[in-house]
C-alpha positions as CSV (number, residue, x, y, z in Angstrom):
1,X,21.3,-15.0,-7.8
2,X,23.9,-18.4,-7.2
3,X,23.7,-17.1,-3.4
4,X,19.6,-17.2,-2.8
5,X,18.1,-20.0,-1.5
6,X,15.3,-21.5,-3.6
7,X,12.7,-20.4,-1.2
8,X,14.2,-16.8,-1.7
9,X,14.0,-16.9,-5.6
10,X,10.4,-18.3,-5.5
11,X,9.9,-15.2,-3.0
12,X,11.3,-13.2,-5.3
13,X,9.8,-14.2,-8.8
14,X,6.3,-13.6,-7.0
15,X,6.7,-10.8,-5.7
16,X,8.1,-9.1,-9.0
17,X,4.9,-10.2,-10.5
18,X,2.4,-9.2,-7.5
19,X,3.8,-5.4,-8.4
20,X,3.4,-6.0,-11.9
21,X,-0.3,-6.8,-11.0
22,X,-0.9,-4.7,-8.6
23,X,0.5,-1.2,-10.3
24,X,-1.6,-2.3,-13.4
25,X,-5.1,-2.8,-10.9
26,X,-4.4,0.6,-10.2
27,X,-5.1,2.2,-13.5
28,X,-7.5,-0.3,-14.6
29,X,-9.9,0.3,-11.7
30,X,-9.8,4.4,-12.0
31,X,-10.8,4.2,-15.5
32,X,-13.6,1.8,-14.1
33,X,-14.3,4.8,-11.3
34,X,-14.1,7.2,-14.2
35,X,-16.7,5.9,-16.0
36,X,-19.1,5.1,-13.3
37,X,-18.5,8.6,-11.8
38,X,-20.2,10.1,-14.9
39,X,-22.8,7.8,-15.2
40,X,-23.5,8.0,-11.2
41,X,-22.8,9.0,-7.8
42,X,-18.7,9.0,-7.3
43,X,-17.2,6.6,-4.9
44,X,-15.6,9.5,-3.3
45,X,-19.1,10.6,-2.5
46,X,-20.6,7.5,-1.7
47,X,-22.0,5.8,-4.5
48,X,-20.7,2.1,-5.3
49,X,-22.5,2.7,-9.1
50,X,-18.8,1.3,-10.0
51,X,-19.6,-2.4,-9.1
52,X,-21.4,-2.4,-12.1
53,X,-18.2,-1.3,-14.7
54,X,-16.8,-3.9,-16.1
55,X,-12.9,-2.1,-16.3
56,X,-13.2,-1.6,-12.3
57,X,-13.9,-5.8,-12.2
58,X,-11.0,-6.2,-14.1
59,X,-8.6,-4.0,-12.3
60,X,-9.7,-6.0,-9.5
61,X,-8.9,-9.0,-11.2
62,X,-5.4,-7.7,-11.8
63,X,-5.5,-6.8,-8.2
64,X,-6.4,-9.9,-6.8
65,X,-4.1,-12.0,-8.8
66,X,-1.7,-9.8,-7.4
67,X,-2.1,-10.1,-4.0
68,X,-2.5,-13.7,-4.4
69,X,1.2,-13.4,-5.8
70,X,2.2,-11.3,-2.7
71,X,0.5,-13.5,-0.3
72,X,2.2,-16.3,-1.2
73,X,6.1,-14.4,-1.5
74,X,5.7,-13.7,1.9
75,X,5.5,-17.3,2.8
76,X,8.3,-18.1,1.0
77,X,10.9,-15.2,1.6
78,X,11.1,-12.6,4.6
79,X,9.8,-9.2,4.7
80,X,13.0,-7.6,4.0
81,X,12.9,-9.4,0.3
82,X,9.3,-9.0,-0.1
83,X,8.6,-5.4,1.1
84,X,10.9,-3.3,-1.3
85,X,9.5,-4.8,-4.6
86,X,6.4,-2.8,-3.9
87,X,8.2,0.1,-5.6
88,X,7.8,-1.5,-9.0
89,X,4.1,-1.5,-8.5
90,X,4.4,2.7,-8.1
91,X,6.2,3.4,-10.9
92,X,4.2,0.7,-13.0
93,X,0.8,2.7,-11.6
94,X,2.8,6.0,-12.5
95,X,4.2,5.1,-15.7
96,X,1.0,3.5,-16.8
97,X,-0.7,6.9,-15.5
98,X,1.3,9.0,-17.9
99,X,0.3,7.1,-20.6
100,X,-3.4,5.6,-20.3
101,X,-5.2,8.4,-18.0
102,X,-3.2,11.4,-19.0
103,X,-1.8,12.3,-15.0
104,X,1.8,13.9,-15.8
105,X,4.1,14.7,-12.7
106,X,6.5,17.9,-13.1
107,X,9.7,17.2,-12.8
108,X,10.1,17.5,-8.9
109,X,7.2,15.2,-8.4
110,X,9.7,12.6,-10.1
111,X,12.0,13.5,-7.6
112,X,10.0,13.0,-5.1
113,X,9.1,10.1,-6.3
114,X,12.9,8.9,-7.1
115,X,13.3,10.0,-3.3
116,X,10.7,7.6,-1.7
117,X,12.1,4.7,-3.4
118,X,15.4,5.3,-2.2
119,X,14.4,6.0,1.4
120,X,11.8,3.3,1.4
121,X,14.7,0.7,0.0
122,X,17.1,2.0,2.5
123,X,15.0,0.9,5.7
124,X,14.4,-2.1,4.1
125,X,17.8,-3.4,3.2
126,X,19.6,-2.1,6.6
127,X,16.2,-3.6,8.6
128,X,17.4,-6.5,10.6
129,X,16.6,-10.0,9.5
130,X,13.0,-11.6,10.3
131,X,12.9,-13.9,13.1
132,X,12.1,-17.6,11.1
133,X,9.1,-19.5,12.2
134,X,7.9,-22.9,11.4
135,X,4.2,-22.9,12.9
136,X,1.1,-20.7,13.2
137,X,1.6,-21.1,16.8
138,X,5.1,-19.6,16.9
139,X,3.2,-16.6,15.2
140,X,0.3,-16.3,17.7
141,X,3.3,-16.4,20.7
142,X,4.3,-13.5,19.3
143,X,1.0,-11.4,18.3
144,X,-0.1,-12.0,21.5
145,X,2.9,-10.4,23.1
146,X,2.3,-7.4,25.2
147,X,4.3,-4.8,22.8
148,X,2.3,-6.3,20.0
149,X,-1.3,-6.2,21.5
150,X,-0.7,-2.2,22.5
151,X,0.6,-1.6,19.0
152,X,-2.5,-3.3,17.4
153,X,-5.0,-1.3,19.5
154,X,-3.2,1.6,18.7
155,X,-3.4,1.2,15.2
156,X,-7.3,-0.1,15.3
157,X,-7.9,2.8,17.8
158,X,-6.5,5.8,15.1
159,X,-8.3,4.1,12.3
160,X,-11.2,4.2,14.2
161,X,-11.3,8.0,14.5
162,X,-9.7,8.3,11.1
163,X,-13.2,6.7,9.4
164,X,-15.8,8.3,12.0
165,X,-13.8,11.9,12.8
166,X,-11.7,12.7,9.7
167,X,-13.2,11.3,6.8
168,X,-16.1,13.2,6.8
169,X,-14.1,16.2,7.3
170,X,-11.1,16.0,5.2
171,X,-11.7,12.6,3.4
172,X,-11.8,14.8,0.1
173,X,-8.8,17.4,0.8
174,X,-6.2,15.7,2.4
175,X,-4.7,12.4,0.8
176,X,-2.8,10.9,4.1
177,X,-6.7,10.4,5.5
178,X,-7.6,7.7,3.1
179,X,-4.3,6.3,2.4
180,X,-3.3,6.6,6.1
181,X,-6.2,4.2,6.9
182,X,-5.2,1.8,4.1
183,X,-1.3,1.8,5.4
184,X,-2.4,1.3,9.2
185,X,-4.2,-1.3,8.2
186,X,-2.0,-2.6,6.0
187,X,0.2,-3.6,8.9
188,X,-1.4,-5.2,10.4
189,X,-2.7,-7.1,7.2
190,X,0.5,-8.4,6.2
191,X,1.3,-10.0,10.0
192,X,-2.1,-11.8,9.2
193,X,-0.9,-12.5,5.6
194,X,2.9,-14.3,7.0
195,X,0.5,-16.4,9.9
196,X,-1.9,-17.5,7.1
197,X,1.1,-17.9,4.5
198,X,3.0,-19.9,6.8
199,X,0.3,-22.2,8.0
200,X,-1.0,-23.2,4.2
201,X,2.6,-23.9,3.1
202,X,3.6,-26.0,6.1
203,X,-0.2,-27.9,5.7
204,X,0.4,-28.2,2.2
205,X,4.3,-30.3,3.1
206,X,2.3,-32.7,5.3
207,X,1.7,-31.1,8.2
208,X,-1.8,-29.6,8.9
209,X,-1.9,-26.0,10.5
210,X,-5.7,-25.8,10.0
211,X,-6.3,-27.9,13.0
212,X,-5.5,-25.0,15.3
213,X,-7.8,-22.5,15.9
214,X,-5.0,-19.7,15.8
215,X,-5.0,-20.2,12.0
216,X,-8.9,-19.5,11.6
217,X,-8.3,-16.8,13.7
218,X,-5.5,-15.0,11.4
219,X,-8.0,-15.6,8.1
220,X,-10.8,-13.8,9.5
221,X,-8.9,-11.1,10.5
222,X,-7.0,-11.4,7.0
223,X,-10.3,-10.9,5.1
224,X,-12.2,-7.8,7.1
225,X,-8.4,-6.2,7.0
226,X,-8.6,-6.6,3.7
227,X,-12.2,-5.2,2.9
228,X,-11.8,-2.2,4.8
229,X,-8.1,-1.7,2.8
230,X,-10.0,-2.3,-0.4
231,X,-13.4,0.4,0.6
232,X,-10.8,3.4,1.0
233,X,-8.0,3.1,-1.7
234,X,-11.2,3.0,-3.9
235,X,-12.5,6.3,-2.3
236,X,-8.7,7.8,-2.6
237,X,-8.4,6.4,-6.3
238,X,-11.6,8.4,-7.5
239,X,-10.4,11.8,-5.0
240,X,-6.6,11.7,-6.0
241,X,-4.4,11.7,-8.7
242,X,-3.2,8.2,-9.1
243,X,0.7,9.1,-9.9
244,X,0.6,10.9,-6.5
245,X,-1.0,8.4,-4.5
246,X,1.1,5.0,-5.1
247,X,4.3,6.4,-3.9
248,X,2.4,8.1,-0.7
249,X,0.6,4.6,0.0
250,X,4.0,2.9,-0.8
251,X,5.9,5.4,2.0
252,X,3.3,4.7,4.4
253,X,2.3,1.2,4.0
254,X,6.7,0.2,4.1
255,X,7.1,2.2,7.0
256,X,4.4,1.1,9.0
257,X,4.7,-2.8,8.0
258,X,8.8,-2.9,8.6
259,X,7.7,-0.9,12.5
260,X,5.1,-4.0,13.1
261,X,7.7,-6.6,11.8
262,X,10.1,-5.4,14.6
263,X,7.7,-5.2,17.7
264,X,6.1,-8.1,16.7
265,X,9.1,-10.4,15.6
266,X,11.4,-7.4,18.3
267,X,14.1,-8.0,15.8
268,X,15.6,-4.7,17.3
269,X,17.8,-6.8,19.4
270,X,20.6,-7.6,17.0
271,X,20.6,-3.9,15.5
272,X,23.9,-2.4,15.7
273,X,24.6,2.0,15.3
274,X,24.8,2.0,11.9
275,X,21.9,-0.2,10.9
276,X,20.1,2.3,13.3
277,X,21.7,5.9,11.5
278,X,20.6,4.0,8.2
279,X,17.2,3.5,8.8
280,X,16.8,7.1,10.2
281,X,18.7,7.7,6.7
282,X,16.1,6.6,5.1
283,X,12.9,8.2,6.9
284,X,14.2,11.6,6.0
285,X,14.9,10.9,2.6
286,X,11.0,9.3,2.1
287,X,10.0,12.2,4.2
288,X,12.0,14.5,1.7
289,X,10.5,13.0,-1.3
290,X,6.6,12.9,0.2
291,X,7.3,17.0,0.8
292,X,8.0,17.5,-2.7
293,X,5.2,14.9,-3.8
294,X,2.5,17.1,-2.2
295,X,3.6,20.4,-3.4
296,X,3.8,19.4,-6.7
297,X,0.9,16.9,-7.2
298,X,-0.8,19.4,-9.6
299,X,2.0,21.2,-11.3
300,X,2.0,18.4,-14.1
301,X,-1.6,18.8,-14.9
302,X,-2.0,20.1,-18.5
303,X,-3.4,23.7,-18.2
304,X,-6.9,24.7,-20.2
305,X,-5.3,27.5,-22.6
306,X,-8.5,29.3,-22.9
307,X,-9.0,30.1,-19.3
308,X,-6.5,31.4,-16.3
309,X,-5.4,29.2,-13.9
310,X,-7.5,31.6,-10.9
311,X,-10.4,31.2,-13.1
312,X,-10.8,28.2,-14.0
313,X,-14.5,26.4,-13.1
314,X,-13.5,23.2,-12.0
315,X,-16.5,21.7,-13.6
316,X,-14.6,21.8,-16.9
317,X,-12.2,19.8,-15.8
318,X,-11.2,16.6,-17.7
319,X,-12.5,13.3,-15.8
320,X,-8.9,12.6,-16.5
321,X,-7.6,15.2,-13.9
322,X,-7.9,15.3,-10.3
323,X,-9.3,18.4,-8.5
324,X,-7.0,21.2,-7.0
325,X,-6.4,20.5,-3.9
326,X,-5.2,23.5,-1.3
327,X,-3.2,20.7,0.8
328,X,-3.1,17.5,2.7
């Protein structure tokens, strides 16, 4: 670590401990959604009876200290530091999965999941370097570029028909609906988080960024991204099986964050062939890994002894276990 800067180590150290937070949140606030699911109406149908457990507060707790942590790595260290740590926060939620709820994956759904990381870290470390800014303004120069602008309707435009089309439809069978929202939005979240990021560290050395109304701008956008993130990963928590969906979110949410990064920050510029041939590398082999993720998701789950698999009444389920799902 002699060769980081200080800035990068700070980076670093808080984004180890955002994942650490964030996988944990994860498991904490199903068991919250457990519990208020038999009690009352299930998330995943509606119901919100889960504000009231106190396990779902804490995992949001966990989760908020977390993203606190992650907020504040990305103003201190690029994207390309930042972004790949949010594997440790999968395999904390999956490892902590195995253990506290009783989700198992079968072998090949580690593999998949062994797969995603590798691809995911691949784009990542062969991305090219973040374009440094020192003011909000910088950041606003380029969000309000012309490439930007179309990607950002684009993205608000497909989550629009995602929530009002697909939801209703396939919200419950298919876990790239919910998570797909949460990625797309995710984004775009994390172009707000580096504005807002950048403008309290540079107010907090002397020189105010609040001033400007760019910064306002980028924390009310920060918050209803935020909300709407929050609303469905609770719905795909109490629908899915939680080792299945951090590595799907992961893929997803990396992907879609390092594309924004480079139309908004057009860091494509100083990419050479191999850089390129790497990345694309690296979409097959999370592409790979999410195959084997989906056709497995249900393989680990413990079979009842007394009945056969065709039979089985999914009323008698454990809590524990997430429905059968015929795809995604």
């Amino acid at each position: 670590m002699g060769g980081m800067s200080s800035d990068n180590v700070h980076g670093l150290v808080l984004a180890v401990s955002s994942s650490v937070f964030i996988g944990s949140s994860f498991i904490i606030k199903k068991k919250g959604l457990m519990n208020a699911g038999a009690t009352g109406i299930r998330a995943g149908s509606g119901g919100y009876s889960y504000l009231k457990e106190p396990w779902w507060w804490a995992g949001m707790m966990s989760m908020i200290i977390g993203e606190v942590a992650n907020f504040a790595a990305y103003a201190y260290a690029p994207a390309i530091l930042v972004t790949p740590l949010g594997a440790l926060s999968m395999i904390i939620s999956a490892v902590l999965a195995h253990y506290c709820l009783d989700e198992r994956l079968h072998i090949f759904g580690v593999v998949g999941c062994a797969l995603c990381v590798v691809g995911s870290t691949t784009i990542v470390l062969h991305a090219p370097q973040e374009t440094q800014v020192k003011s909000v303004k910088e950041i606003w120069f380029f969000a309000t570029e012309p490439g930007f602008l179309v990607y950002a309707c684009i993205v608000l435009v497909v989550v629009g028909v995602l929530i009002y089309r697909y939801v209703p439809l396939y919200g419950g069978t298919h876990l790239v609906v919910y998570v797909g929202i949460c990625s797309l939005m995710g984004s775009l979240t994390v172009m707000c988080v580096k504005a807002v990021g950048i403008a309290m560290k540079l107010s907090f050395s002397g020189s105010n960024q609040f001033v400007y109304f760019q910064t306002w701008f980028f924390t009310v956008l920060l918050f209803g991204f935020i909300l709407t993130q929050l609303n469905y990963l609770n719905k795909a928590l109490d629908t899915f099986n939680t080792a299945v969906i951090s590595p799907v979110y992961y893929v997803m949410f990396t992907s879609l964050t390092i594309l924004a990064s480079m139309i908004m920050f057009k860091n494509w510029d100083s990419q050479n062939a191999s850089q390129i041939i790497s990345e694309l590398s690296g979409f097959v082999t999370i592409f790979s890994g999410t195959f084997l993720l989906h056709k497995t998701k249900d393989m680990g789950t413990p079979a009842i002894p007394s009945q056969s698999p065709k039979l089985s009444n999914p009323s008698t389920r454990s809590r524990n276990q997430s429905p059968v799902r015929p795809d995604l």
